[in-house]
C-alpha positions, 0 to 999 in steps of 0.5 A: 723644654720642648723638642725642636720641631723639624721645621725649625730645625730646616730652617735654623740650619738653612740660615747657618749653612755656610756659617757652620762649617768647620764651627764648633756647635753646642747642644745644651739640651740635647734630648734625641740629639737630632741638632747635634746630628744635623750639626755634623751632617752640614760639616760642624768641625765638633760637636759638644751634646750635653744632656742630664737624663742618664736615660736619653744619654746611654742612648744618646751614646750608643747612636752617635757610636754609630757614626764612627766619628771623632766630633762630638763629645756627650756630656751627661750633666745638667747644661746650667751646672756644666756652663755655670 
């Protein structure tokens, strides 16, 4: 998997804008947890960030402590396993 690029991304939550409020959104390969973030920015109600690299997830954790926000669960696992 590569990572989604910024202009795919804009344009992605362009066309969800209005259908993302108060959703919950999932991000099964989170990576840098960029989606996951943008999810939250446009008003997803919770988000659900799955990643298996223990690495990208300690840090995924520690920057999503820093919105102070009760929306998002980080699940360290392999998205095809947890979903299965």
């Amino acid at each position: 998997m590569r990572p989604t690029s910024g202009k795919i991304r804009e344009t992605l939550f362009n066309w969800l804008q209005f259908d993302i409020i108060n959703k919950t959104v999932l991000d099964p390969f989170a990576g840098s947890g960029a989606l996951s973030l943008e999810a939250i920015s446009r008003g997803a109600k919770e988000v659900y960030v799955i990643e298996k690299n223990r690495k990208v997830y300690e840090k995924l954790k520690s920057n999503f402590k820093l919105l102070d926000s009760g929306q998002y669960t980080i699940i360290n696992e392999d998205a095809m396993v947890h979903l299965a």
